[in-house]
N, C-alpha and C positions, 0 to 999 in steps of 0.2 A: 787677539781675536780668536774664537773658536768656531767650526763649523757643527752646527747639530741639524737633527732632521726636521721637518715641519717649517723651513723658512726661518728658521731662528737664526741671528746671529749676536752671539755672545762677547759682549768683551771680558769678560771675566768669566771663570767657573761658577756656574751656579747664578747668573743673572743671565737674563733671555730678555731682550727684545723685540717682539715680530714685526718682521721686513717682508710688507705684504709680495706675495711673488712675482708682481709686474713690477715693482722698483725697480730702480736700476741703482746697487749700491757700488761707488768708488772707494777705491782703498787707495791712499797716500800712501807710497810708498819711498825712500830712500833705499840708495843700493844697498847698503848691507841689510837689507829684506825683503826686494824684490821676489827674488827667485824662491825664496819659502814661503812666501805668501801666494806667490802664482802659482804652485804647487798645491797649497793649501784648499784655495778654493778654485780650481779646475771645474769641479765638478760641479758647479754652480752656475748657470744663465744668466742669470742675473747682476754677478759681480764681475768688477774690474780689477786688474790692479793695476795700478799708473807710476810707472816711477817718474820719479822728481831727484833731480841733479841737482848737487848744493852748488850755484852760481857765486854765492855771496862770499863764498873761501876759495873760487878759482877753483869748484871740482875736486880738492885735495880731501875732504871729508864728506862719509856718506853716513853718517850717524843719525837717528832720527831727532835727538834734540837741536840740532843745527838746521831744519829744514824752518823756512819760514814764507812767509803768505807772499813776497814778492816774488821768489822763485816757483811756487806755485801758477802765481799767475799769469806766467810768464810760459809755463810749461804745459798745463793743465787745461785744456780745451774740449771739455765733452761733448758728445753729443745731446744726453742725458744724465740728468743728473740728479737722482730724487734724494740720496744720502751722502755723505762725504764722513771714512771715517780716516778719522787721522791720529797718529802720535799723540798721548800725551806730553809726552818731552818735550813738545814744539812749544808750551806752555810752562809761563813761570809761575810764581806762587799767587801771581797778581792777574793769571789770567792770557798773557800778552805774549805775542812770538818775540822771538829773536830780537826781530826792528821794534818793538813797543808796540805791535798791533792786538787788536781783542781779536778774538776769535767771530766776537758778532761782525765786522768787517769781512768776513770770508763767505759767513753764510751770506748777506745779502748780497757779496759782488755774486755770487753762484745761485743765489735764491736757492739753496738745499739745506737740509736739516744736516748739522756734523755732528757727531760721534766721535767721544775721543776715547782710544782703548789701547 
């Protein structure tokens, strides 16, 4: 994820999405990117960042391909919540976390648009 000016938030170099400025955008975070990512976007209103503890390995990895929607669910209780961007890792080539879940299971139990980057 990148931060740029005018509300933009980027997952990539060079692709912009605009995150009108009353969103309230969450970022899924695992420990080992916690603290660079709340760094990151400090300076933003708007955004969260929310770490997520890997429950499903007993807390021994904080990698973001092992983060998956039950531990989420479990964790993750906003207030608000207009976007959810999350890990690509969390995603196999078919789509699915960790447990076999889609990603469309996440947006409706949350009713937000995700974003994976």
């Amino acid at each position: 994820l990148y931060q740029s000016h005018s509300h933009m938030i980027s997952v990539k170099p060079g692709w912009q999405r605009p995150v009108p400025s009353d969103a309230m955008v969450n970022l899924i975070c695992p420990l080992s990117g916690y603290d660079y990512f709340t760094e990151a976007f400090k300076g933003m209103h708007n955004v969260k960042t929310n770490l997520i503890l890997n429950h499903l390995y007993e807390g021994s990895v904080s990698v973001a391909g092992l983060l998956n929607h039950k531990d989420i669910r479990e964790q993750f209780n906003p207030d608000r919540n207009d976007y959810m961007f999350l890990p690509n890792e969390m995603y196999n080539a078919d789509g699915l976390d960790l447990l076999g879940e889609p990603m469309s299971e996440l947006e409706k139990y949350y009713g937000a648009k995700i974003i994976l980057g």
